[in-house]
Structures are given as structure tokens and as C-alpha cells.
C-alpha positions in Angstrom: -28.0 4.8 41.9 -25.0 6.1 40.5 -25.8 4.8 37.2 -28.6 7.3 37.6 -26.4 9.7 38.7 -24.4 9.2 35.4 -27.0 9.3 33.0 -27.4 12.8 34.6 -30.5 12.1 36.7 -31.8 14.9 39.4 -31.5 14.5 42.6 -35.3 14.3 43.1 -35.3 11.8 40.6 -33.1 9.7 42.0 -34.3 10.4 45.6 -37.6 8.9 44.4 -36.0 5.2 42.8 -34.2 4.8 46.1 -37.8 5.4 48.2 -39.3 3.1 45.9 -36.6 0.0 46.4 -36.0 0.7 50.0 -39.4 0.1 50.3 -39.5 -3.3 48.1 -37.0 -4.4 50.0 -38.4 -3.7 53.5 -41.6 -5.9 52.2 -38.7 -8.6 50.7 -37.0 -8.6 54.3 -40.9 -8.8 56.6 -41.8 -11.8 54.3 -38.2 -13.3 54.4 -37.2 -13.7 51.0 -33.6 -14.6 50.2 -31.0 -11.9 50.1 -30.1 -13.3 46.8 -31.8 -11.3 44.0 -30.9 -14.1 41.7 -33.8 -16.5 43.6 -36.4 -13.6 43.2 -39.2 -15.2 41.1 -41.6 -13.0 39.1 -44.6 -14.4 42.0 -42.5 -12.6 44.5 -43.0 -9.3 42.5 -46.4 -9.3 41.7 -47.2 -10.2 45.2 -45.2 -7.3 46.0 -47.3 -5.0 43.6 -50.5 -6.5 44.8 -49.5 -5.4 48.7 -48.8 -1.7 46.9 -52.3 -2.3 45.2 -54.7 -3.6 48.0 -53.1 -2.6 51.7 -53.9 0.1 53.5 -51.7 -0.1 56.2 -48.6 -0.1 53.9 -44.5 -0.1 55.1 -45.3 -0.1 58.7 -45.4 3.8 58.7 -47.5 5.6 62.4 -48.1 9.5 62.8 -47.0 12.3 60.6 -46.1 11.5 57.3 -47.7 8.2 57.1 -51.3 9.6 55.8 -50.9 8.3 52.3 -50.4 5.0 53.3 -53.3 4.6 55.3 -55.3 4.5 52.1 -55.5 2.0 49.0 -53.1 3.2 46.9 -54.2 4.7 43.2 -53.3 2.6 40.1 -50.8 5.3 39.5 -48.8 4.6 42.6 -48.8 1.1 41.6 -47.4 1.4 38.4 -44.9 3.7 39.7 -43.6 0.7 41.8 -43.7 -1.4 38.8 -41.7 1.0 36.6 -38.7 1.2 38.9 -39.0 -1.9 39.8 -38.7 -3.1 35.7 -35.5 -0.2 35.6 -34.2 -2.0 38.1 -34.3 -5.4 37.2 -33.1 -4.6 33.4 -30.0 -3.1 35.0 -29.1 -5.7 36.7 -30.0 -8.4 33.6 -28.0 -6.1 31.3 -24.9 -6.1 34.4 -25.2 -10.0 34.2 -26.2 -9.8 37.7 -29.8 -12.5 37.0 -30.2 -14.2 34.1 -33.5 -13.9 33.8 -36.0 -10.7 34.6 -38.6 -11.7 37.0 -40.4 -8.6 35.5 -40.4 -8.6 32.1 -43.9 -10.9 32.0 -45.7 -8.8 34.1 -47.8 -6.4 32.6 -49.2 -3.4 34.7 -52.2 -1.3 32.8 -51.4 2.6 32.5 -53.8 4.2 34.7 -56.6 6.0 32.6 -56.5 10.0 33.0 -58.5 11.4 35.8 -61.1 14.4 34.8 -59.4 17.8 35.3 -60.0 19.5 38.4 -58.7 23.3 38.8 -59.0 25.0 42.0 -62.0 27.9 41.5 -61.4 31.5 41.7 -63.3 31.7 45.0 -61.5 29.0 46.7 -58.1 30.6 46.0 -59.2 34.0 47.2 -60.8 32.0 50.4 -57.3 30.3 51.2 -55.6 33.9 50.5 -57.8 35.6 53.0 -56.8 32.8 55.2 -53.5 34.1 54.4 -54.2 37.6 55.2 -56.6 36.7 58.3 -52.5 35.6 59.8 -50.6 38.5 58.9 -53.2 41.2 60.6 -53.6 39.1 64.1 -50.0 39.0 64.5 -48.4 35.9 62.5 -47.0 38.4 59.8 -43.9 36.0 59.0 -46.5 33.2 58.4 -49.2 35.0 57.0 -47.1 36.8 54.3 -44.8 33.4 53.1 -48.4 31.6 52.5 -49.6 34.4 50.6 -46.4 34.2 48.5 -46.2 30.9 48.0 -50.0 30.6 47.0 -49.6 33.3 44.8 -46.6 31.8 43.1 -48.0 28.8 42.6 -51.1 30.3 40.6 -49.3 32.1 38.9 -46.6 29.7 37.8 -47.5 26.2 37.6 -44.3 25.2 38.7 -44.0 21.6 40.5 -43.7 20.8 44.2 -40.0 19.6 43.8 -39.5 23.1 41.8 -41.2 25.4 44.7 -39.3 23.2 46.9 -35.6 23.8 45.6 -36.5 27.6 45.3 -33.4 29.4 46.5 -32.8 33.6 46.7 -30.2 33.8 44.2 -33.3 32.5 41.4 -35.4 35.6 42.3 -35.0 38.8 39.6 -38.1 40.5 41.7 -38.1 43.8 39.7 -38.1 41.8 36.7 -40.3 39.0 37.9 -38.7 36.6 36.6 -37.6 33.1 38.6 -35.6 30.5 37.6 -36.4 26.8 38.4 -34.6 23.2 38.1 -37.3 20.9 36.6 -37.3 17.4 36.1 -34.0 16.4 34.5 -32.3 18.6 36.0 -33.3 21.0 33.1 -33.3 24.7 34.0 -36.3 27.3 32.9 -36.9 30.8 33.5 -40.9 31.2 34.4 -42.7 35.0 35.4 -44.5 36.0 37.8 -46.8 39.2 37.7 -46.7 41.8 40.1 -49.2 40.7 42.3 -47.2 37.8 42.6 -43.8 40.0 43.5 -45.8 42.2 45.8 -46.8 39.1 47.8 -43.3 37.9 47.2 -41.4 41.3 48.6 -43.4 41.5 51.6 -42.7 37.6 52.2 -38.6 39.0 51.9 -38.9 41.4 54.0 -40.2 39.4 57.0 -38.0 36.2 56.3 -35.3 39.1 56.4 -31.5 37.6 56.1 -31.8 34.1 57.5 -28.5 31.8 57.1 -30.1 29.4 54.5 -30.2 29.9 50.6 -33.7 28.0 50.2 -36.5 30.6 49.7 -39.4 29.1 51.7 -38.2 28.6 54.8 -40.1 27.6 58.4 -41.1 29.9 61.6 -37.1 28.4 62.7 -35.5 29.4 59.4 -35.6 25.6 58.6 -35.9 25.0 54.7 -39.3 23.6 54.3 -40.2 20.2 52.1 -42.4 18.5 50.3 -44.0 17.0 52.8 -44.0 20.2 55.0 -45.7 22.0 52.3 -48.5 19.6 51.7 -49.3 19.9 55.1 -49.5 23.6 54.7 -51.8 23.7 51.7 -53.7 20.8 53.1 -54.5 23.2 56.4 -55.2 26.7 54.7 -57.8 24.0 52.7 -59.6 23.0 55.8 -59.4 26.5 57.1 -60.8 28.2 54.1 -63.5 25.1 53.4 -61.9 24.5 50.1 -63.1 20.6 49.6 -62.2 17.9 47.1 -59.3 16.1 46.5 -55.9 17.6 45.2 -53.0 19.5 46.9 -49.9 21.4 45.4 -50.2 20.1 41.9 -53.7 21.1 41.7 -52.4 24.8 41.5 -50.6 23.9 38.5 -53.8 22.4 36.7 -55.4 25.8 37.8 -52.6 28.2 36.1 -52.3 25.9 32.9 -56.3 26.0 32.1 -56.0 30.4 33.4 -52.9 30.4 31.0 -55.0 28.4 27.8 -58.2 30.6 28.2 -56.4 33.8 27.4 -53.0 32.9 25.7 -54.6 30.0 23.6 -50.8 29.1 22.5 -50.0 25.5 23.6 -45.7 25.7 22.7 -46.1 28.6 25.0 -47.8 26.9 28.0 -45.5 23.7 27.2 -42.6 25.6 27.8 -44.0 27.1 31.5 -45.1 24.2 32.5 -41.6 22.3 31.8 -43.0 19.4 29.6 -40.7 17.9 26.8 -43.7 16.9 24.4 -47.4 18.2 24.4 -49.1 15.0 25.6 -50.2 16.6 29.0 -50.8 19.9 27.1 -53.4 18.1 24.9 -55.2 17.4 28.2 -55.6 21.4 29.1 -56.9 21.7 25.7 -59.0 18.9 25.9 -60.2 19.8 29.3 -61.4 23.1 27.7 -63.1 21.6 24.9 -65.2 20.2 27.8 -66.1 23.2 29.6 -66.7 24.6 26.4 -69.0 21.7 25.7 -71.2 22.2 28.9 -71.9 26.1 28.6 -73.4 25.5 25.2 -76.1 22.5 26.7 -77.0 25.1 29.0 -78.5 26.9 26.1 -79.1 24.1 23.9 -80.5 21.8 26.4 -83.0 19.2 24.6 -85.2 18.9 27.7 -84.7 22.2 28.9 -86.5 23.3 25.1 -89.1 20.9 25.2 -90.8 23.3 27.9 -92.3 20.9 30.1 -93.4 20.9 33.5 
């Protein structure tokens, strides 16, 4: 990991290659392989890929925090495991450490993009009266920080590691304006509108002056993760009867179709969003193009025109 750490890597990021080879190595270790990565044969990692790919009762993980790996993993989890795991293996070919990389034969299909899903109008206002259902019976603290951080989300499209690493000293409130480490460790400035600070403010003023700098914080002033705020989202959905898959990062689909329907300026929406290129962008756009496509065969319907019973 320090290389990572040298070539200026986040912390998240580097966080997430050491989840992904603890975890080869706890399969490596239950299937007793030999501690020497030099007898690691390319079988050994595609076996390895096709435990990510088929199990559903992966890393020996019970209770909280082990519902993802109770299901068959996507193709994109898969070939996340397969990218670190080539990063990995290169490094150590390029150190000397093996002579030859067990990965470099294997070949691991990009996993074709998924259909666009934003979260509707109404289900956002259903999960904010959730919200608001809290604060007025007497869970004000909780009530007004999932307002806030709803809100935020909407009308931000920042990531779950962004939210996350949040802290007070970001927040210009009068301005609106909040400052967030993205992937890279790259800094942005994003806006929020003043429905958003309103939420925000009130949020403030019931978290009041608790000792740590994070922003979103638990009933016990505990900074709260990832994990912890999937878990939140994931109940105000049941609550509020918002179906279908997608958690956090479904907000940030939702404010980057908003943000294209009335701004139209992809540089713009590439630069909020925190993307070096305009790969995803073209997605919005092309997502768009679709809904466009489906209002005008509701008046241009063939069958619809024919005018038969």
C-alpha cells in the first residue's frame, strides 16, 4: 500500500485495495494455498474470481454488515476483484518479486451498463416526510440530520465516500457552498440551494457543538460511515415504500438527470459530479435521449393510431 500512498492515492482508495486482498487472501489461507506468492498459479486466481462470481455465502461474514455477501455478486464486483488483483500482481512482476503474472491471461468482460434509474419526485418527498414524521413526534436530532443529508444528496450528487468525509469547517452555509475531497484526493467546491441550507441549519443547530469535526454524526456524536448510512437510506426506503434496487448513489443519478433537464451543459455537470472525462456524462445524456424517446411513442404510437378495439 504505500506505493499507493506515494502515487498520491486517497485514503478511500487505498482503503478499498486492502479490503479487496485481505479478502483474496482469507480465501488463499481457507483453501490452503502456499504462503509463497511465487507458487500462485493463474488456476488459483480464476478459481478465486469464480468463488467472487457464483457464492453466496462469501468471506465467512454473519449479521450486520454481511448483507451483500449473502447474494451472487454483480459482474461489476467481480471485475473489481480482478482489477486489483491484476495491480497487484504487476507490482510485484515489475519489483521482481514473481517472474511470471498469474493474471495477465485472464481476461474478465467489462460489465455492460445497467439502464438508468433516478429516484422519482414522489419517492423523495415520501422519504422526506419520513424525515419530518421524526422531528414532530420527538426525534428532532434524527429527524432533522436525515432531512439534511437527503436534501444534500439531491441536490449535490456528491458520492458516499464524499458525504462521508463531510466535516464543519467545508460548510460556507450563507453562501451554500461545500467543499468535498473526491476520488483522488481531488478537492471541488459543489452548491447547495437554500432549501438545502435550511434543512442543513436546523440539522446544526440540533447536532449543536459535539467534539468531532465530521458533519453527519450519530444519536452518540459518533461519526457515521458508509455502511451506517446505507443502512439509514435503506430504512427511510422501507418506511416511505420507495421500492427497487439502489441506495446512496442512486441520489446522485437523480440530481445529474434534474441538473441536465434544465442546465443542458454537460462540462458543467462534469465538473459537480467530480468526473475527469465525460464517459459517465454521455450516459445522463443518453439516458435522456430515452425518456425523450418514450414520451413521443405515447403520441406517435403505431397501434395506438391504428384505432382498433
Amino acid at each position: 500500500m504505500l506505493t499507493k500512498r506515494t502515487e498520491g492515492k486517497s485514503p478511500r482508495t487505498i482503503e478499498y485495495y486492502q479490503e479487496n486482498l485481505r479478502r483474496f487472501l482469507w480465501y488463499a489461507e481457507r483453501q490452503g494455498w502456499s504462503d509463497d506468492i511465487r507458487f500462485l498459479t493463474e488456476w488459483q486466481v480464476r478459481e478465486f474470481l469464480g468463488y467472487v462470481g457464483t457464492e453466496t455465502n462469501r468471506w465467512g461474514l454473519k449479521g450486520n454488515g454481511s448483507e451483500t455477501s449473502q447474494r451472487t455478486a454483480s459482474r461489476s464486483t467481480v471485475r473489481h476483484y480482478f482489477v486489483v488483483l491484476s495491480c497487484f500482481f504487476n507490482w510485484l512482476t515489475q519489483e521482481g518479486f514473481v517472474k511470471e503474472n498469474p493474471v495477465v491471461k485472464i481476461k474478465v468482460a467489462k460489465p455492460k451498463p445497467k439502464v438508468i434509474t433516478p429516484y422519482s419526485s414522489d419517492e423523495i418527498k415520501r422519504m422526506l416526510a419520513v424525515c419530518d414524521y421524526d422531528y414532530e413526534h420527538n426525534a428532532k436530532f434524527l429527524g432533522s440530520r436525515n432531512r439534511a443529508m437527503i436534501l444534500t444528496l439531491v441536490d449535490t450528487g456528491i458520492r458516499l465516500s464524499e458525504l462521508v468525509g463531510m466535516k464543519l469547517r467545508d460548510i460556507d452555509n450563507e453562501k451554500g457552498y461545500v467543499k468535498v475531497l473526491g476520488k483522488g484526493a481531488k478537492e471541488r467546491v459543489v452548491r447547495i440551494g437554500k432549501t438545502a441550507q435550511k434543512a442543513l441549519w436546523r440539522y446544526l443547530v440540533f447536532r449543536g457543538q459535539k467534539g468531532a469535526q465530521e458533519l453527519w454524526l450519530s444519536e452518540e456524536g459518533k461519526p457515521l460511515h458508509n455502511g451506517g448510512i446505507q443502512s439509514l437510506v435503506e430504512r427511510l426506503k422501507e418506511r416511505a415504500g420507495v421500492n427497487g434496487d439502489g441506495n446512496v448513489h442512486r441520489f446522485r443519478h437523480t440530481f445529474a438527470l434534474d441538473f441536465l433537464r434544465t442546465d443542458k451543459n454537460v462540462f458543467n455537470l462534469q465538473y459537480l459530479l467530480g468526473h475527469s472525462d465525460l464517459d459517465m456524462v454521455r450516459r445522463y445524456t443518453a439516458t435522456l435521449g430515452m425518456e425523450d424517446a418514450l414520451r413521443a411513442h405515447e403520441k406517435a404510437s403505431p397501434a395506438d393510431l391504428l384505432e382498433v378495439k
